[in-house]
C-alpha positions as a printed Julia matrix, in Angstrom:
255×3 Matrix{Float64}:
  -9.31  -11.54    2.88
  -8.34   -8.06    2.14
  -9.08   -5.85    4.8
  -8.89   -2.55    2.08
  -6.37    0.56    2.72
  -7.7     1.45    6.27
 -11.21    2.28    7.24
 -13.62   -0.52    7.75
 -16.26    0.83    6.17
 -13.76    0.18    2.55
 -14.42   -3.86    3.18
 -16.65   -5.57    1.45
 -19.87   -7.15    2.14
 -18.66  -10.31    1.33
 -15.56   -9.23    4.1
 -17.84   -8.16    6.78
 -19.65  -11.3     6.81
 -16.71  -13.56    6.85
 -15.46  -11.79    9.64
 -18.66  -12.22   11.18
 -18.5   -16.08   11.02
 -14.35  -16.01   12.0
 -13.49  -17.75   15.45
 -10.2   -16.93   14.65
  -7.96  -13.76   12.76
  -4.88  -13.08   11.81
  -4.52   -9.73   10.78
  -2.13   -7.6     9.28
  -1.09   -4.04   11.46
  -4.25   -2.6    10.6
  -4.29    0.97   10.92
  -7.31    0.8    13.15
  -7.74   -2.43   14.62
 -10.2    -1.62   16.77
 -12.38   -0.5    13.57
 -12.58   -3.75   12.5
 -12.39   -5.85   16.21
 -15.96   -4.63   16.42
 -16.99   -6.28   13.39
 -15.95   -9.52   14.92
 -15.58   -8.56   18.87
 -16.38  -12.69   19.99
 -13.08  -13.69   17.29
  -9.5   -14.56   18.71
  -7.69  -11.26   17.13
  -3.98  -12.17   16.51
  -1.31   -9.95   15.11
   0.73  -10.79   12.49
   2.0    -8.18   10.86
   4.52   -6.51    9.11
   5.67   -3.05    9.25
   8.95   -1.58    7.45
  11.97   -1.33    9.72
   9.95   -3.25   12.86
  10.57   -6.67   14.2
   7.6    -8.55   12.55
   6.78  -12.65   11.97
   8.72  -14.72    9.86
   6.61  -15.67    7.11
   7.0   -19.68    7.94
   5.66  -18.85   11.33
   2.52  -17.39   10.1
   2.13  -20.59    7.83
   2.32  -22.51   10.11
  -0.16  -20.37   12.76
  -2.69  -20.62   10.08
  -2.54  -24.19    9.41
  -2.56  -25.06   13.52
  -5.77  -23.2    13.36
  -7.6   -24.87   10.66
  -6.43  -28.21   12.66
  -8.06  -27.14   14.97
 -11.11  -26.69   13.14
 -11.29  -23.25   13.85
 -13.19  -20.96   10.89
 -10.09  -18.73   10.46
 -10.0   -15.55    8.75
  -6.32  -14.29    6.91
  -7.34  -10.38    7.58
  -4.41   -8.33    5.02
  -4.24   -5.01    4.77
  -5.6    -3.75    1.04
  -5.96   -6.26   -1.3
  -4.37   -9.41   -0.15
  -3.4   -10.24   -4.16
  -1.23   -7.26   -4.03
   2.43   -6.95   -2.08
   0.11   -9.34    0.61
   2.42  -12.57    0.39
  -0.66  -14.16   -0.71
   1.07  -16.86   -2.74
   3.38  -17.94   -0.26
   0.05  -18.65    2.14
  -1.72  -20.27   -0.13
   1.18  -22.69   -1.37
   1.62  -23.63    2.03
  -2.54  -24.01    2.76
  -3.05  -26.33   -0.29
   0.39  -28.14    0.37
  -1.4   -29.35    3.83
  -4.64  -29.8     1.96
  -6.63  -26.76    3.14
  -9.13  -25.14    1.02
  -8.69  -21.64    0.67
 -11.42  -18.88   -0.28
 -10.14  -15.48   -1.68
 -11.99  -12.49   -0.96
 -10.65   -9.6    -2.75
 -10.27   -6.26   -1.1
 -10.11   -2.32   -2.19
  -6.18   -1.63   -2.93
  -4.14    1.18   -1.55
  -3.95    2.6    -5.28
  -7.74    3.04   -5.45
  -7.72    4.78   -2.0
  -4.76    6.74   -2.56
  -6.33    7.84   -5.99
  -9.46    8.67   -4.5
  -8.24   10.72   -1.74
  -6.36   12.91   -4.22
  -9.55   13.35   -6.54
  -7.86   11.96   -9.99
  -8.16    8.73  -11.43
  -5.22    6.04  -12.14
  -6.29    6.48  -16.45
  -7.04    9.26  -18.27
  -7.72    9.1   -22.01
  -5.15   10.48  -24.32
  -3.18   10.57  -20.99
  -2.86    7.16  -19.34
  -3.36    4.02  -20.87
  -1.41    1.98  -18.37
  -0.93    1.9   -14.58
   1.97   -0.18  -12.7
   2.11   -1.08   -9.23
   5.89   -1.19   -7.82
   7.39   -1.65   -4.57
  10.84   -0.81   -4.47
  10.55   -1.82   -0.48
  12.58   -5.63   -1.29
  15.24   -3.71   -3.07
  16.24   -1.63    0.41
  19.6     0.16   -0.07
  19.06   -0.33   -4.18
  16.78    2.71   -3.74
  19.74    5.29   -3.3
  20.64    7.05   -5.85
  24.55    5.24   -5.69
  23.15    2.49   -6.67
  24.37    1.21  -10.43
  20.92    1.42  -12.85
  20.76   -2.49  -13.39
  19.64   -2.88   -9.84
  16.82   -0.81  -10.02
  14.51   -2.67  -12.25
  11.32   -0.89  -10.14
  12.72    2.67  -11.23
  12.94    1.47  -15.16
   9.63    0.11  -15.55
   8.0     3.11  -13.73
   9.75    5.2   -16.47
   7.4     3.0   -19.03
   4.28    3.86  -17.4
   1.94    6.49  -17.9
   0.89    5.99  -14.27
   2.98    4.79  -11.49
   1.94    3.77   -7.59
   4.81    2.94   -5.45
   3.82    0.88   -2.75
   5.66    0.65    0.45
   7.58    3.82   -0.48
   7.6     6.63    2.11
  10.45    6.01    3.95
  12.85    6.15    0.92
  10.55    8.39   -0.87
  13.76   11.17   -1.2
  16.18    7.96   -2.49
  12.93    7.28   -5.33
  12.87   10.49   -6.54
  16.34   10.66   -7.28
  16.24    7.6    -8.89
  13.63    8.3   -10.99
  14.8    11.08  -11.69
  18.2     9.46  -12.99
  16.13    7.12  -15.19
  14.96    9.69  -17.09
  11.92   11.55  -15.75
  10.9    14.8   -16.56
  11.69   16.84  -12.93
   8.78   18.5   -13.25
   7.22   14.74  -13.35
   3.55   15.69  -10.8
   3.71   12.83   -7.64
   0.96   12.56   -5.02
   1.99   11.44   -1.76
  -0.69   10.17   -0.04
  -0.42    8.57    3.77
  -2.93    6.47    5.68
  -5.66    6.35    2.39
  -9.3     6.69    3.47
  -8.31    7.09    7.86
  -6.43    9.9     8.72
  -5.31   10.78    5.83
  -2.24   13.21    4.62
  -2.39   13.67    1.33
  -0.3    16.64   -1.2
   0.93   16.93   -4.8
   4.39   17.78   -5.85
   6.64   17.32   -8.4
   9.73   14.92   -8.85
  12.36   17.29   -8.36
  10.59   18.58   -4.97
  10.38   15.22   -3.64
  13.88   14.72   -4.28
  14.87   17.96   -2.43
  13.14   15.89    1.22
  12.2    18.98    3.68
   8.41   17.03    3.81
   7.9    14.6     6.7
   4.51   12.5     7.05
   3.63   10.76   10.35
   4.17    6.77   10.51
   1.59    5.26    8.7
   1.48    3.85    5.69
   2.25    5.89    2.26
   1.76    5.36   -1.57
   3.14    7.81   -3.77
   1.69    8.34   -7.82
   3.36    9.02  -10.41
   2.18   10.74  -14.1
   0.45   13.37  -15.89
  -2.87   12.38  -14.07
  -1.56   14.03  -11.55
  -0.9    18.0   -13.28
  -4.32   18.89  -13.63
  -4.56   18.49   -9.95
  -0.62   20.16   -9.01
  -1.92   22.85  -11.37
  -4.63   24.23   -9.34
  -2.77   23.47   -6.59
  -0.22   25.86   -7.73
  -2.76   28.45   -8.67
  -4.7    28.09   -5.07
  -7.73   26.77   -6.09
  -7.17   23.46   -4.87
  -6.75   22.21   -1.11
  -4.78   19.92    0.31
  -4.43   17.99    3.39
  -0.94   19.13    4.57
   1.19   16.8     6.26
   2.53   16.9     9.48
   6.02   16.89   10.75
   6.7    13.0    11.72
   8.21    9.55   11.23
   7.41    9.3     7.94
């Protein structure tokens, strides 16, 4: 089930009343927990999840948690941040569910795209400005996201020069290292990006351009962050830029 990008309020109905029937969850590191505990306060709440940079479950080990549940005959409840069909490691839980037999029920959640979209006021497409939208994680690549890194290993960086809109999951951390590569690849520095943490709780949320980005200098505290890439994004730098448009600054942090 995906839990959506943060507040509880973003799950759907459907959501709310399988967590209502779960005996047992195993959730992702919500950003509040709590939020959604009280949507299923009688459930056994265990954590699961993983965080960039933090010790976290082997993947195997949550396999197998999930299928000694369901032995059990336990009504369990795969809680995943966002949408579980995106960057969730869905397929490796459900290969190991129907290996063992277990039927499995997908129940789709709001993505961090949508949120991080809607927190900034624009939307992903645009006609005569975006036809297309790509989701990329350059997170698996790790070190590949410095700019020293030779152009072949940096497939993520190429196809988000093909897009008319770009969200970059799992990218804050090496959100400086991205820019530069994009930047390399080809994009205009004046490129607008939106960096948006914790989408829909908490929220920090600004727009920039490439070139900026690349410069660092902007630190957002630890949650999670998406950044957006494309012309969808000048209307909004643009009255940014002229003061007619707020924005939730961030604060100085983890990021």
């Amino acid at each position: 089930m995906g839990a959506g990008p943060g507040h509880p309020d973003l799950i759907t109905i459907a959501g709310l009343r399988a967590l209502q029937q779960a005996e047992v969850v195993l959730h992702d590191a919500l950003i509040d927990l709590a939020g959604f505990q009280t949507l299923a306060p009688s459930a056994c709440w265990i954590a699961v999840g993983k965080r960039s940079a933090r010790p976290s479950p082997h993947q195997g080990f949550i396999n197998r948690l999930l299928l000694s549940h369901v032995r059990r005959g336990s009504k369990v409840v795969r809680l995943k941040g966002g949408d579980a069909a995106v960057f969730g490691r869905l397929g490796e839980e459900i290969a190991a569910l129907e290996e063992a037999g277990v039927r499995v029920r997908i129940i789709p959640g709001v993505t961090a795209a949508s949120a991080a979209a809607a927190e900034l006021a624009i939307s992903l497409t645009q006609r005569a400005v975006a036809r297309s939208v790509t989701f990329i994680t350059p997170a698996s690549a790790g070190p590949q996201a410095a700019t020293g890194q030779r152009r072949a290993a940096r497939p993520w960086a190429q196809a988000a020069v093909h897009a008319d809109t770009t969200v970059l999951y799992m990218a804050g951390r090496e959100r400086v290292g991205v820019a530069k590569a994009l930047l390399e690849e080809g994009l205009h520095p004046e490129t607008p990006v939106g960096i948006v943490a914790g989408a829909s709780l908490d929220t920090q949320a600004m727009v920039t351009t490439l070139s900026a980005m690349a410069l660092g200098g902007v630190e957002f505290s630890d949650q999670p962050v998406c950044l957006l890439v494309g012309e969808v994004l000048r209307a909004r730098l643009e009255a940014q830029r002229a003061g007619t448009c707020g924005q939730r600054a961030p604060s100085v942090g983890a990021g």
